[in-house]
LOSETOR-359054 format. One record per residue (C-alpha): x, y, z; chain; residue number from 1. Coordinates in steps of 0.2 Angstrom, whole numbers. Example, Ala and Ser with C-alpha at 12.3 -4.5 7.8 and 13.67 -1.06 7.14 Angstrom:
<atoms>
(atom (62,-22,39),'A',1)
(atom (68,-5,36),'A',2)
</atoms>
This chain:
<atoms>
(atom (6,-526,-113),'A',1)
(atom (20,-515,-107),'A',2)
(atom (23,-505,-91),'A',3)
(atom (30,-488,-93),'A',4)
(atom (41,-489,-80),'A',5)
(atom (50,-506,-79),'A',6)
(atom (65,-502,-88),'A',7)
(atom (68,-485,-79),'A',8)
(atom (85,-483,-68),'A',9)
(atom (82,-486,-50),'A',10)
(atom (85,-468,-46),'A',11)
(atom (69,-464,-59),'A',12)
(atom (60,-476,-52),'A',13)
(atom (63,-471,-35),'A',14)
(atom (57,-453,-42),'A',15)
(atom (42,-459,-49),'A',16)
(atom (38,-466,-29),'A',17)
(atom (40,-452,-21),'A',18)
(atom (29,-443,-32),'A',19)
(atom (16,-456,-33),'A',20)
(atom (16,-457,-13),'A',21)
(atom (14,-438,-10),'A',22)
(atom (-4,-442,-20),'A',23)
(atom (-8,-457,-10),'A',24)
(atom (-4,-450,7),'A',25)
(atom (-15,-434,6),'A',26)
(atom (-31,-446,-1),'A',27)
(atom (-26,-457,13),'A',28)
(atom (-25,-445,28),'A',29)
(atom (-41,-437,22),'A',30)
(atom (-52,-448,19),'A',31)
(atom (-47,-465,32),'A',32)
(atom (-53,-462,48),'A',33)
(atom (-37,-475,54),'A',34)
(atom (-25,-465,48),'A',35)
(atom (-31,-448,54),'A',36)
(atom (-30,-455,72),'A',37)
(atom (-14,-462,68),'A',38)
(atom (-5,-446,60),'A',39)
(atom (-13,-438,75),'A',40)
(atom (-7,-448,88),'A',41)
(atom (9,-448,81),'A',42)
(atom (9,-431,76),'A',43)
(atom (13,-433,59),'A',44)
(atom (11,-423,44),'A',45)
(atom (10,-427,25),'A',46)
(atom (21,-418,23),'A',47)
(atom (33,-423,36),'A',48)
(atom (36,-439,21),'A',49)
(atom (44,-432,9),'A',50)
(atom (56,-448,2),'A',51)
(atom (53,-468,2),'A',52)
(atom (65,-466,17),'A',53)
(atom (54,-453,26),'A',54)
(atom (42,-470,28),'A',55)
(atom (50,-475,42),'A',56)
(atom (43,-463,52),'A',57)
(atom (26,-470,50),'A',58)
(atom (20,-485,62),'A',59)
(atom (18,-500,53),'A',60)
(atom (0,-507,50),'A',61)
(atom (-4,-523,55),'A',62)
(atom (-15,-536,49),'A',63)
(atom (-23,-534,70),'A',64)
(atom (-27,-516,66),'A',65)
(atom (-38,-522,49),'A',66)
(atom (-47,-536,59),'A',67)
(atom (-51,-524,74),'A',68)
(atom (-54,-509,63),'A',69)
(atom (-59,-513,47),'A',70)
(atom (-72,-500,43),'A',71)
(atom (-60,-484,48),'A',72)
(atom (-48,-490,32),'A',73)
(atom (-63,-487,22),'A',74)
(atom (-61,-470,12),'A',75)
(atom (-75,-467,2),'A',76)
(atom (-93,-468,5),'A',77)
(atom (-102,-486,2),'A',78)
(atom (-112,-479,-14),'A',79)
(atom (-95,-480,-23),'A',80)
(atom (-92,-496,-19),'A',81)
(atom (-92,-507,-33),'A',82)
(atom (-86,-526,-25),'A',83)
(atom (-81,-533,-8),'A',84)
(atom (-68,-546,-7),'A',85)
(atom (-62,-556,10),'A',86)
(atom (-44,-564,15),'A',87)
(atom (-46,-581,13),'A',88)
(atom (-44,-581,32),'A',89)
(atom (-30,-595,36),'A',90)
(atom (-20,-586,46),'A',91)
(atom (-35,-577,58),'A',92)
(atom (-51,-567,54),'A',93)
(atom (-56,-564,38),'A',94)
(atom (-54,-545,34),'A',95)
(atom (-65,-536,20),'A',96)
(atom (-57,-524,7),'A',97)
(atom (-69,-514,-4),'A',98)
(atom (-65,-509,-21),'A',99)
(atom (-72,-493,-29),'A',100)
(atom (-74,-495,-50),'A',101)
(atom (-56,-486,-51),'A',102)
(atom (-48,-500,-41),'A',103)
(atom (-56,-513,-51),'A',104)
(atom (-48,-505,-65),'A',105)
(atom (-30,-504,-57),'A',106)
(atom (-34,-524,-53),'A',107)
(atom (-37,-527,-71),'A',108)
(atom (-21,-518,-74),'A',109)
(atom (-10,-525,-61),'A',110)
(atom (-14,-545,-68),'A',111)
(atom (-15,-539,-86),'A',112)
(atom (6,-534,-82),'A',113)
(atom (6,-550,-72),'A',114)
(atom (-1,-560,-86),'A',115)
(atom (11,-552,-99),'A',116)
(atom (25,-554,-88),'A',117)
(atom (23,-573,-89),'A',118)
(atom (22,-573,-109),'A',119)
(atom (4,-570,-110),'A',120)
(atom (-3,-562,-126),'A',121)
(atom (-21,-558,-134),'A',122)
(atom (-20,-572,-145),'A',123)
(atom (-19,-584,-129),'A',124)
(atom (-34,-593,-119),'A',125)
(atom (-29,-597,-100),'A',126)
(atom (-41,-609,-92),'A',127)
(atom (-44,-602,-74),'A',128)
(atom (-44,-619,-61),'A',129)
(atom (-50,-608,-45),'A',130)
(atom (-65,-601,-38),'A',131)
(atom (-71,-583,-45),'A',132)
(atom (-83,-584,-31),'A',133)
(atom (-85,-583,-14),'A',134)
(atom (-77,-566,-12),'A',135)
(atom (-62,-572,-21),'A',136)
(atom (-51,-557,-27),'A',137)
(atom (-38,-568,-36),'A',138)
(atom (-51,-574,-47),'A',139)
(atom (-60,-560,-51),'A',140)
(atom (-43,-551,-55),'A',141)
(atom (-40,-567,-68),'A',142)
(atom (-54,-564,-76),'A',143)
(atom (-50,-543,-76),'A',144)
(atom (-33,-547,-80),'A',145)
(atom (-38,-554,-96),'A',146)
(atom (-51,-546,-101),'A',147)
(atom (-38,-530,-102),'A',148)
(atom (-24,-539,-111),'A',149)
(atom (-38,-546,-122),'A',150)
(atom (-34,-565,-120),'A',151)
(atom (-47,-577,-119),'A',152)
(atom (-51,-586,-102),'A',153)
(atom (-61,-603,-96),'A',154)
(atom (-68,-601,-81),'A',155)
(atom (-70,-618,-74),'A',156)
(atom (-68,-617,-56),'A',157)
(atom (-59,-627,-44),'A',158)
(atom (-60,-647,-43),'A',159)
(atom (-67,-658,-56),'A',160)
(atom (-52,-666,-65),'A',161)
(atom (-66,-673,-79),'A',162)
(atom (-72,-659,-81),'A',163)
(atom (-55,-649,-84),'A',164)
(atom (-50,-660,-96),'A',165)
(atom (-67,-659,-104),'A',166)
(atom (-63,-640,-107),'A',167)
(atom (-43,-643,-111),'A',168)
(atom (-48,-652,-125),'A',169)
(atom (-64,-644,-130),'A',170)
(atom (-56,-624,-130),'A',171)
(atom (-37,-629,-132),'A',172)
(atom (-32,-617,-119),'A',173)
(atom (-13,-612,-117),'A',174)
(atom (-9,-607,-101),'A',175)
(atom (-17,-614,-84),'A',176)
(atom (-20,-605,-68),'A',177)
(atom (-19,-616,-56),'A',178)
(atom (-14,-623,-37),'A',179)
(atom (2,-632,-41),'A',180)
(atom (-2,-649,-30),'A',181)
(atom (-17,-650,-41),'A',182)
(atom (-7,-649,-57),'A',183)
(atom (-1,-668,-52),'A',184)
(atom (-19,-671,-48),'A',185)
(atom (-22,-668,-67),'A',186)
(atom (-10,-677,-72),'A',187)
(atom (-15,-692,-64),'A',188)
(atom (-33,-690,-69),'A',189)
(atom (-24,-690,-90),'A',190)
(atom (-13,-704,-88),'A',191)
(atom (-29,-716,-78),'A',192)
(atom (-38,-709,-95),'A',193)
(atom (-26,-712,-108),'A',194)
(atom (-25,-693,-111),'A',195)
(atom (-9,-687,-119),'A',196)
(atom (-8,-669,-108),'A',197)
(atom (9,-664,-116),'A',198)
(atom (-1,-667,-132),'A',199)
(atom (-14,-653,-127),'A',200)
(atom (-5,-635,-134),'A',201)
(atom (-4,-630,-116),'A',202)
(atom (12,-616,-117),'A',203)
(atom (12,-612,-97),'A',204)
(atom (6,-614,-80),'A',205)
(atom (2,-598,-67),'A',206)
(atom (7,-607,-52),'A',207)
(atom (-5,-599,-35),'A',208)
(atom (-4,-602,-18),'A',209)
(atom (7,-614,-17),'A',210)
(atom (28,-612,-19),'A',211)
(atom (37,-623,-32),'A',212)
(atom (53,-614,-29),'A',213)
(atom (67,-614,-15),'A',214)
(atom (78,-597,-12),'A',215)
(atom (90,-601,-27),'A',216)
(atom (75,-603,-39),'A',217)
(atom (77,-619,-42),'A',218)
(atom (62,-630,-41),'A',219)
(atom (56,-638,-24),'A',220)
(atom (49,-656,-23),'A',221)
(atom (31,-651,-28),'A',222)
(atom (38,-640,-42),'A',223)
(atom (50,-654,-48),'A',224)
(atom (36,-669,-48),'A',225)
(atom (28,-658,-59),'A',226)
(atom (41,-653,-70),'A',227)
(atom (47,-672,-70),'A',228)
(atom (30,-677,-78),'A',229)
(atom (25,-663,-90),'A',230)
(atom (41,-660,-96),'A',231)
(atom (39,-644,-110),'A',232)
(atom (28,-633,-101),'A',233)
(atom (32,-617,-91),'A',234)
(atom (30,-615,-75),'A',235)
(atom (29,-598,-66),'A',236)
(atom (26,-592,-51),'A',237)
(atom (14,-576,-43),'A',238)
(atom (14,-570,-26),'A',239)
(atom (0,-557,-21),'A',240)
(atom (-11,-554,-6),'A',241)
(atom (-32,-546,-4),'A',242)
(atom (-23,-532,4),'A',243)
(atom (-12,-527,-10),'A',244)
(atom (-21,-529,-25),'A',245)
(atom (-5,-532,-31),'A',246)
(atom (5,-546,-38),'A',247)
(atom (22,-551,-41),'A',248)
(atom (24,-564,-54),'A',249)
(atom (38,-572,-64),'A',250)
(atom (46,-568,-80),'A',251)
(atom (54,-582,-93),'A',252)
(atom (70,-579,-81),'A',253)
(atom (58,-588,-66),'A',254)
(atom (72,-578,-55),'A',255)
(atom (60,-572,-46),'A',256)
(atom (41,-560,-45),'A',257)
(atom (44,-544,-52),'A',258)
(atom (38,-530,-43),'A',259)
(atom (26,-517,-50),'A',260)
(atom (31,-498,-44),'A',261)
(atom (17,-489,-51),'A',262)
(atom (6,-499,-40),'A',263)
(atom (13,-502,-25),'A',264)
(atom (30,-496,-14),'A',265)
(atom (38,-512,-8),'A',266)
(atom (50,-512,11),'A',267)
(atom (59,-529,20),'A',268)
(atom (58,-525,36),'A',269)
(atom (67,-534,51),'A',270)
(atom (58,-538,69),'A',271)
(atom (61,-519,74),'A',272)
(atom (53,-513,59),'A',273)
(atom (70,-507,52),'A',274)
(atom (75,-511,33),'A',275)
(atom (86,-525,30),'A',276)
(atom (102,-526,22),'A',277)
(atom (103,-530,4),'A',278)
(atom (101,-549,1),'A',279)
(atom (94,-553,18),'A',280)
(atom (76,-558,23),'A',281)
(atom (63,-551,31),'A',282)
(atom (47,-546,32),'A',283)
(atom (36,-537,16),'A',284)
(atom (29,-522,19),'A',285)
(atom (18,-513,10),'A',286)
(atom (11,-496,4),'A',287)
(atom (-2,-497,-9),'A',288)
(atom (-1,-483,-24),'A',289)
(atom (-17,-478,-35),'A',290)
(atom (-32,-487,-22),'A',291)
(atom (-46,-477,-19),'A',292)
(atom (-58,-488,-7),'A',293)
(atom (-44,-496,6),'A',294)
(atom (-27,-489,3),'A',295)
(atom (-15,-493,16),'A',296)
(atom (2,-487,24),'A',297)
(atom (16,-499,28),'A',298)
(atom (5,-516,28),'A',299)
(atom (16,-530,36),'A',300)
(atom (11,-547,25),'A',301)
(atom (17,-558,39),'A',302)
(atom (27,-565,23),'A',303)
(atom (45,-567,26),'A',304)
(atom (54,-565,9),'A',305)
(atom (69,-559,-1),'A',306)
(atom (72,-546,-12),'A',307)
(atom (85,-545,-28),'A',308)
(atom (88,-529,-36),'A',309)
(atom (101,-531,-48),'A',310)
(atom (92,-532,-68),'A',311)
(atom (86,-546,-75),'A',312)
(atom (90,-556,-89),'A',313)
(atom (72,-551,-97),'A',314)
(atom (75,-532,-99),'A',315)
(atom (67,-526,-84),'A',316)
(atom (75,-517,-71),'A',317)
(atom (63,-518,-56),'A',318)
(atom (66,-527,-38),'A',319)
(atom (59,-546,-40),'A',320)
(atom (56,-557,-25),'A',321)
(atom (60,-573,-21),'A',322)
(atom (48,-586,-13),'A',323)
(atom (39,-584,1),'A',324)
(atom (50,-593,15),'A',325)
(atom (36,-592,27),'A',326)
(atom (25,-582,38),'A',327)
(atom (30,-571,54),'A',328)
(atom (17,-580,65),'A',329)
(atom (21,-597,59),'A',330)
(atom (41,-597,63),'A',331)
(atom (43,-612,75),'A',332)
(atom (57,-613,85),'A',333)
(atom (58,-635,87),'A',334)
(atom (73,-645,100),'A',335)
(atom (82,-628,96),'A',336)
(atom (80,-626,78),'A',337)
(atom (70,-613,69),'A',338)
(atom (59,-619,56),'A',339)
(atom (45,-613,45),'A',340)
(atom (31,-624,37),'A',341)
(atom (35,-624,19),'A',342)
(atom (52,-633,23),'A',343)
(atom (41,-647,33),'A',344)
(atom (30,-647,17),'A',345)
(atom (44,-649,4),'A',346)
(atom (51,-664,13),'A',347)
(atom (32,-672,14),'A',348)
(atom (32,-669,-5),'A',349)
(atom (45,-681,-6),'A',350)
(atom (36,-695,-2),'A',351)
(atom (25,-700,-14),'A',352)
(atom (18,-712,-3),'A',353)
(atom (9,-698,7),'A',354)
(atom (-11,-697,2),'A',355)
(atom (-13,-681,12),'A',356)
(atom (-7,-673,28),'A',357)
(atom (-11,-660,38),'A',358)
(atom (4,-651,53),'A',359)
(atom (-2,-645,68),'A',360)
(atom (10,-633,78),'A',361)
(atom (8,-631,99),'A',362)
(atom (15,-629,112),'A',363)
(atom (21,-643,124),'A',364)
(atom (18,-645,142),'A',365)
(atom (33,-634,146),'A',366)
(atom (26,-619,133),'A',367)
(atom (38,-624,119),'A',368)
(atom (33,-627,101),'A',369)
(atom (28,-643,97),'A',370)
(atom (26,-653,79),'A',371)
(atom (13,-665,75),'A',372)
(atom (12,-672,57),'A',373)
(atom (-4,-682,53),'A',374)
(atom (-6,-690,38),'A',375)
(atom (-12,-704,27),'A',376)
(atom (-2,-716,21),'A',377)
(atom (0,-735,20),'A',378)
(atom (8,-739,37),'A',379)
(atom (25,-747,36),'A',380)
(atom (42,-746,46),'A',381)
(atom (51,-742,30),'A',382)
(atom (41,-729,29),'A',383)
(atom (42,-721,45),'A',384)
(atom (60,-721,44),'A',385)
(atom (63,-715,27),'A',386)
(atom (53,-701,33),'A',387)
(atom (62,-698,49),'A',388)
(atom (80,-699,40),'A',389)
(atom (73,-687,27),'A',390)
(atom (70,-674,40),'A',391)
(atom (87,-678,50),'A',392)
(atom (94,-675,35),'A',393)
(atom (87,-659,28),'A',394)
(atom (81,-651,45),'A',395)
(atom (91,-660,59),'A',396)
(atom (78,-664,70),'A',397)
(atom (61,-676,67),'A',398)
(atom (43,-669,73),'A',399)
(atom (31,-680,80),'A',400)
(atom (22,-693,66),'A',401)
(atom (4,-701,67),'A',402)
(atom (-6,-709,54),'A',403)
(atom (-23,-710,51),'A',404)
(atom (-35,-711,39),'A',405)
(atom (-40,-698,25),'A',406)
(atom (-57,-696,32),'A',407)
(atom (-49,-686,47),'A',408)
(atom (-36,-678,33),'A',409)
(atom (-50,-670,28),'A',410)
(atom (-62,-665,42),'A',411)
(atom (-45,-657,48),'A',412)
(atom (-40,-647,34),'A',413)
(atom (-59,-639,30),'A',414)
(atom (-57,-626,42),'A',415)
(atom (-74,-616,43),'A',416)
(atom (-74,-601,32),'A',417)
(atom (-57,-605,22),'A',418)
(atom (-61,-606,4),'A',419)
(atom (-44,-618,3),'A',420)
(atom (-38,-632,12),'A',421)
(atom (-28,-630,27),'A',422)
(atom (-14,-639,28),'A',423)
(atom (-4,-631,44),'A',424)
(atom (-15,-628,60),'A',425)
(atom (-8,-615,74),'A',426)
(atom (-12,-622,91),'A',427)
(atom (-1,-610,100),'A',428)
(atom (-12,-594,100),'A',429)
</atoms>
């Protein structure tokens, strides 16, 4: 499955935006009861946006302004609403989106591209390894995605290495979808059971939630460990949110997520809510094309990520982005040094020796951020410093270490409400 636009100039492209936003923008303004006290209070018109750069004249939403007012996004009356999806709520309150029938179909489409993108073809069978429940959206668009490319899919849910392997070898899926970290999981389970995984027709993995690459696209620890032990297999990645119905995912270049223009206008904003440069980071901001129920203007993500423009090696010509290098309201600024958690958790990856660990960020009695890493582990001094010099190394400075036991691990991590395990836990707010 092809999109009709992927291979147009950038000029085009940018055309085919503009046009597209003119639609959105008078179904937004109408019909949102958000945006037609923000246009007001700003005294704004449609029509006063004109081109992608006319954007900037448009307050940014914030993920504050759809916890506090989540109903006035809504755009359509609740008879029309077909599904309602939550945020997985890791990052602060759970917000809702509700989707008509016609975004359910644009979802369909969005991970049907997605799907392709990664080398996906009717004649495949992926075997989905996360929830569909729970008001999951990734799930349900898994299962969307594939029913529109016309590929198979197993839906075995999350957990349960038995009884993923039981399905492997019974339905002789070829791709995965799966949370990296429990790909080595897997792995572990077929080697305790003399199951020869490379043996098992598997083509590709749909990497989610988790990132296996750095900046330059290489692969991270976790990504590498991976790649170490199931040596032919594709790995790709996907980054999407509940907010954007929208994902960016991986080509056979793995150079980065390409970005979908029919379905959603991409900006990197700085702190002041200014573009940046070309080839620097900042933060993703969104404006969603073609929803119905809960379309949104200028969404900040919180993600801080980076954008390449030049064309790929694969024939597209859309912007792709890079990993996620980490969330706005989880930069930590440590002894002097800003750091994000997904540098702490690729030098953790390193250690095989770590069961489990959880990092708690707060503030110390001076009001400065503070590390604590807790994690399960066979005490030892070897250890302990072969950690410490991996972080002297990599990060310059150490954080604060305590072990315990995986009992703890776990009572920390099952935050109430998450549908995932939470591995970083903001103290500071």
């Amino acid at each position: 499955m092809k999109s009709s636009i992927d291979t147009l100039t950038a000029l085009e492209i940018k055309t085919y935006q503009e046009q597209k936003l003119q639609e959105q923008l008078s179904y937004t303004v109408r019909h949102s009861p958000f945006y037609q006290k923000l246009f007001k209070k700003h005294d704004l018109e449609v029509s006063d946006i004109r081109q992608l750069e006319d954007l900037q004249r448009i307050p940014p939403t914030t993920k504050e302004d759809l916890q506090d007012h989540n109903n006035d996004f809504l755009c359509v009356p609740r008879e029309k609403i077909i599904d309602y999806v939550t945020t997985s709520g890791t990052s602060g309150k759970p917000v809702t989106m509700a989707l008509t029938d016609n975004d359910l179909e644009r979802l369909s489409y969005n991970e049907a591209l997605s799907f392709s993108c990664a080398g996906v073809s009717p004649q495949d069978i992926l075997q989905l390894t996360t929830t569909i429940d729970r008001r999951f959206m990734a799930g349900l668009a898994y299962f969307l995605g594939a029913r529109k490319l016309g590929a198979g899919i197993v839906r075995v849910g999350p957990g349960l290495p038995e009884l993923q392997w039981d399905s492997i070898l019974k339905f002789k899926p070829t791709y995965l979808i799966a949370v990296p970290s429990f790909l080595l999981k897997l792995i572990a389970y077929a080697e305790a059971h003399q199951i020869d995984y490379r043996a098992q027709g598997i083509k590709g993995i749909i990497c989610i939630g988790e990132a296996i690459r750095i900046p330059d696209f290489s692969l991270n620890t976790l990504g590498q460990n991976i790649a170490n032990k199931w040596e032919d297999v594709n790995l790709y990645t996907t980054y999407a949110s509940t907010e954007m119905s929208t994902a960016f995912t991986e080509c056979e270049a793995k150079q980065g997520g390409h970005h979908l223009p029919e379905l959603i206008i991409a900006e990197i904003l700085d702190k002041e809510n200014n573009s940046v440069a070309a080839g620097q980071q900042g933060e993703l901001t969104i404006t969603t094309l073609g929803v119905e129920g809960m379309p949104l203007l200028r969404f900040k993500t919180g993600d801080i990520v980076q954008a390449h423009t030049e064309p790929c090696s694969c024939g597209r010509t859309t912007m792709r982005l890079g990993p996620v290098i980490g969330r706005t309201n989880q930069m930590i600024k440590y002894k002097g040094t800003t750091l994000y958690p997904p540098a702490l958790v690729d030098i953790l990856n390193d250690f095989p020796q770590i069961k489990s660990y959880v990092i708690e960020l707060s503030h110390d009695s001076c009001g400065l951020d503070d590390i604590c890493i807790k994690m399960e582990a066979q005490v030892s001094d070897e250890l302990m410093e072969g950690i410490k010099d991996h972080f002297r190394t990599k990060l310059r400075v150490v954080p604060n270490i305590e072990f315990t036991d995986q009992h703890t691990i776990e009572a920390l991590k099952s935050q109430k409400m998450s549908r995932k395990p939470v591995t970083v836990i903001d103290h500071r707010n």
